[in-house]
C-alpha positions as CSV (number, residue, x, y, z in Angstrom):
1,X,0.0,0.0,0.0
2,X,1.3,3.6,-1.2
3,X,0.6,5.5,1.5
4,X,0.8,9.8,2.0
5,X,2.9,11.0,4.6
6,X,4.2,14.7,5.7
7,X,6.0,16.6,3.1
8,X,4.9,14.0,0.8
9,X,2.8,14.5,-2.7
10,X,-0.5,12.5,-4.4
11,X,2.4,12.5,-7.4
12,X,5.0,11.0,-5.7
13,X,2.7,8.5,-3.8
14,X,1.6,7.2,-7.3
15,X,5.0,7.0,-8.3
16,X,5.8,5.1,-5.7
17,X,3.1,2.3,-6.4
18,X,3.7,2.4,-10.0
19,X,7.6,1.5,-9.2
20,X,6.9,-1.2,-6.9
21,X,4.3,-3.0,-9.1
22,X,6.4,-2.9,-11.9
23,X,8.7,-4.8,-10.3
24,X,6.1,-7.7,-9.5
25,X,5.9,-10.6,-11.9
26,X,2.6,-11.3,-13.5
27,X,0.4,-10.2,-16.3
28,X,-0.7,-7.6,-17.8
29,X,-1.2,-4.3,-15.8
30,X,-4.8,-2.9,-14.9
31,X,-5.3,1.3,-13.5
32,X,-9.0,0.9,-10.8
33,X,-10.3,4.3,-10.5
34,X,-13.5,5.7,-8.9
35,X,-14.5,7.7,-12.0
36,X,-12.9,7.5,-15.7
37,X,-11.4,11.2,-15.3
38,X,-8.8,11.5,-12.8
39,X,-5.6,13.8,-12.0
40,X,-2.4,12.8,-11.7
41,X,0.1,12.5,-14.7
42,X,1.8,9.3,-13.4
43,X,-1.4,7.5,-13.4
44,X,-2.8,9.0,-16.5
45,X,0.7,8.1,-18.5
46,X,0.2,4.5,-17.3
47,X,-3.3,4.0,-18.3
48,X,-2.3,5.9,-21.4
49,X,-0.4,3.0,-22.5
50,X,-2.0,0.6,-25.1
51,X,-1.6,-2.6,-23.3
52,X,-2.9,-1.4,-19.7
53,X,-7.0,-1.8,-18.8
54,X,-8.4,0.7,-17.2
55,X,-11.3,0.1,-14.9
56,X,-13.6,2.4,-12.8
57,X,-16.2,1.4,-10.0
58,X,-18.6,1.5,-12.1
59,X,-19.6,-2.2,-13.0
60,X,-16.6,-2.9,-11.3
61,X,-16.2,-6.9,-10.3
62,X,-13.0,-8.4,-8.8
63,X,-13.1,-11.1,-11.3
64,X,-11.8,-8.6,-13.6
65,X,-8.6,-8.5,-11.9
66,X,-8.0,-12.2,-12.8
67,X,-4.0,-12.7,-13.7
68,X,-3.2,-9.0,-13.6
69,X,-1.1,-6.8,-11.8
70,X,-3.1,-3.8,-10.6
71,X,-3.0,-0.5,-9.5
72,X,-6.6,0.2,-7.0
73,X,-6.4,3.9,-6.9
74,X,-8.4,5.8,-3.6
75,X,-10.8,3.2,-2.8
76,X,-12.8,3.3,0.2
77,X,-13.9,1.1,2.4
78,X,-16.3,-1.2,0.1
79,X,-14.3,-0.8,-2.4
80,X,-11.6,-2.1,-0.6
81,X,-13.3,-5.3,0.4
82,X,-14.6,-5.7,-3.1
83,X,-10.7,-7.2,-3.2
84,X,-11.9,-10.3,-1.5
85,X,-10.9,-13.5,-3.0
86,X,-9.3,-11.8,-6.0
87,X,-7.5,-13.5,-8.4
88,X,-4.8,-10.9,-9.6
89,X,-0.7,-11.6,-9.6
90,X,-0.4,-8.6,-7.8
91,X,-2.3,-5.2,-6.2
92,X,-0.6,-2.2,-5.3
93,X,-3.3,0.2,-3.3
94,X,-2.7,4.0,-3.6
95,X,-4.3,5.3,0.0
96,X,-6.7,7.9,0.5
97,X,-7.3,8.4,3.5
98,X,-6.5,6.0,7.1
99,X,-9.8,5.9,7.8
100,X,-11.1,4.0,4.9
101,X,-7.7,1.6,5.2
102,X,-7.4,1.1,8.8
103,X,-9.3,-2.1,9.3
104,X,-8.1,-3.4,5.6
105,X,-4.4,-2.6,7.1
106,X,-4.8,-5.0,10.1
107,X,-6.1,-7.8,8.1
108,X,-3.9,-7.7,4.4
109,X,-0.6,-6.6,6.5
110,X,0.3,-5.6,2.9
111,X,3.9,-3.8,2.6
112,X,3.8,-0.3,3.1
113,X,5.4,2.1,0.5
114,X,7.0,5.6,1.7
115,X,8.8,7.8,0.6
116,X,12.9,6.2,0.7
117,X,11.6,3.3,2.8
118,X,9.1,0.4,2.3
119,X,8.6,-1.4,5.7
120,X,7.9,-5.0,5.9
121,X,4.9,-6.3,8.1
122,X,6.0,-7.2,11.6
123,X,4.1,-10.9,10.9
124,X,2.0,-12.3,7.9
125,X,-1.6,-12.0,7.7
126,X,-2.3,-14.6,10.9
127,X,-1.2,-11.9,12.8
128,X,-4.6,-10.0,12.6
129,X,-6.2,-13.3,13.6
130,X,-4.2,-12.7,17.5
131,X,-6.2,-13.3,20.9
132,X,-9.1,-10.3,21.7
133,X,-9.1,-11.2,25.7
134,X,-11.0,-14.3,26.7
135,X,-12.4,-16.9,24.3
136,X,-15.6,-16.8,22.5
137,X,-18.8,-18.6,24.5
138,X,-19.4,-21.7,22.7
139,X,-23.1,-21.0,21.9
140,X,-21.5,-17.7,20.2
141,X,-18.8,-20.0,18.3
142,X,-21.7,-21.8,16.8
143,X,-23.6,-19.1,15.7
144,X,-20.7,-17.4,13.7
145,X,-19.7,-21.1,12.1
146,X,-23.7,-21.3,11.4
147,X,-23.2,-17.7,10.0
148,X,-20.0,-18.2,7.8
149,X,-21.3,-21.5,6.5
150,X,-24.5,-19.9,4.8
151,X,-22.5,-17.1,3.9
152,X,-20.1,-19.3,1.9
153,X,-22.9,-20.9,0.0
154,X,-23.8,-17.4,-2.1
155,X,-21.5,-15.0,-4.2
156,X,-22.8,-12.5,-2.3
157,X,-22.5,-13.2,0.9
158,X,-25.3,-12.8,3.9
159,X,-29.2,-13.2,2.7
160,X,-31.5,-10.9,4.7
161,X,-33.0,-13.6,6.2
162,X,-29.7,-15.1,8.0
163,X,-29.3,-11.4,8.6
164,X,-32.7,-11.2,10.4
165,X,-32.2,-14.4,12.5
166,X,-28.8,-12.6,13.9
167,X,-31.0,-9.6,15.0
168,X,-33.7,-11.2,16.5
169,X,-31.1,-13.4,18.2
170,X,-29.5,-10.7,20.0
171,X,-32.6,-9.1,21.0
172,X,-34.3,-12.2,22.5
173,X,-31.0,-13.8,23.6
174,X,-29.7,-10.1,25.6
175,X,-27.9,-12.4,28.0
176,X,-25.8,-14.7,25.1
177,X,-24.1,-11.1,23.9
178,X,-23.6,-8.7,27.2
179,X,-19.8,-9.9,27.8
180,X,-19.0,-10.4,24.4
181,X,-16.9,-7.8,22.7
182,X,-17.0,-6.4,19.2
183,X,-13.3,-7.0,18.8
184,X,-13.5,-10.8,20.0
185,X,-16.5,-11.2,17.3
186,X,-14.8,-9.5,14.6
187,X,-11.5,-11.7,15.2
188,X,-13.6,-14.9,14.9
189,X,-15.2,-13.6,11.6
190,X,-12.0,-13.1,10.1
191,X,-10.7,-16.2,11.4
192,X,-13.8,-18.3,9.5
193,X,-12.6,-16.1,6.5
194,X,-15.9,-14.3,6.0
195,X,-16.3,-11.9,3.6
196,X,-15.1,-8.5,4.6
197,X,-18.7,-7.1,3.9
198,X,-20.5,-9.7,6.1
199,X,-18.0,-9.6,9.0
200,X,-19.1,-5.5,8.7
201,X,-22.6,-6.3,9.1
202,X,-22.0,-8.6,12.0
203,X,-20.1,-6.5,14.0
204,X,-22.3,-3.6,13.1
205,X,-25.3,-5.4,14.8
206,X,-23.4,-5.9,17.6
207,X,-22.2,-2.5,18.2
208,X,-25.6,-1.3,17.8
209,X,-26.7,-3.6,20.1
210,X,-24.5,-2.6,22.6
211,X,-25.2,1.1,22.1
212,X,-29.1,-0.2,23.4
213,X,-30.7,0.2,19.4
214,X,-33.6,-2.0,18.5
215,X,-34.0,-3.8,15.4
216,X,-36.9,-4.1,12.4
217,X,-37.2,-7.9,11.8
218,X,-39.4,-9.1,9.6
219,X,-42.6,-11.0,11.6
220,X,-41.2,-14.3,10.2
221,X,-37.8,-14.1,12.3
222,X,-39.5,-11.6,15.6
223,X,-39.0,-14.5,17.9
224,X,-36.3,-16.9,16.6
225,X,-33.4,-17.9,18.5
226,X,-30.5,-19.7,17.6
């Protein structure tokens, strides 16, 4: 990941991608933007080239990205997960902003690129996957498993109905979910490898939860419990 730094420059953080993923072995190279017209001479001489694809958000699919080497220009957070399970020889991600990368960061433990230095990650990718305090109740366990296992089964990801049962879980089962943290369910997630989309969801209806918010669930799912 390119990232911007103090006394840096958007230029100069392009550059910076470019280089590295030039020296990557692979395919053919692909430029992601979020719109078709964008600034930045680096980027615009690159997708200027006959042999590179350039792709935009728009219709955007990460089967696209299939034996390529690419350059994912200023995605945010979605964006950023649309990565999952992606195919491509190598990706090079040109940072916006920390915000949007932060959880992404954790997780990919991708090298970072700044200017005259490009650290290495302390560990590989397990290391995202290390102990949030006390284990996981088991009835918990098996819910996520239950969750991750229907999950699996579509391209994309969570139906509302699964979605549904969660919520009306955690409202009728208060009890099962008091002592367990956001940070211990998100760890689990990633450790069944969900999709970075679902895990959101997950841990979004549990920090709702725990900020006292009540749910809509459809009539068919008001009183289930896992």
């Amino acid at each position: 990941m390119s990232q911007l730094v103090a006394h840096d420059s958007r230029e100069a953080q392009a550059a910076r991608a470019v280089a590295w993923l030039s020296q990557q072995p692979g395919g053919p190279i692909a430029v992601v933007t979020p719109q078709r017209r964008f600034e930045g001479e680096t980027l615009k001489r690159l997708v200027g080239r006959p042999v590179t694809v350039h792709l935009t958000w728009r219709g955007f699919s990460a089967g696209s990205l299939t034996h390529r080497r690419v350059v994912y220009a200023w995605p945010d957070r979605r964006h950023l997960n649309d990565l999952w399970r992606s195919q491509a020889d190598a990706i090079v991600v040109i940072e916006w902003g920390t915000a949007e990368t932060a959880t992404w960061l954790e997780v990919a433990q991708p090298v970072r690129l700044l200017p005259g230095q490009t650290p290495q990650p302390a560990s590989g990718p397990q290391a995202a996957l290390a102990a949030v305090g006390e284990p996981l109740p088991e009835d918990v366990i098996r819910i996520l498993k239950s969750l991750a296992q229907w999950a699996a089964g579509y391209d994309s990801g969570l139906k509302w109905n699964e979605e549904d049962k969660l919520k009306a879980d955690m409202m009728n089962r208060p009890e099962r979910w008091t002592s367990v943290t956001v940070e211990q369910v998100r760890g689990k997630c990633r450790e069944l490898k969900m999709r970075p989309n679902d895990i959101e969801t997950i841990v979004g209806f549990l920090e709702r939860r725990k900020q006292s918010r009540r749910f809509n669930v459809r009539s068919t799912y008001r009183d289930f419990r896992f």
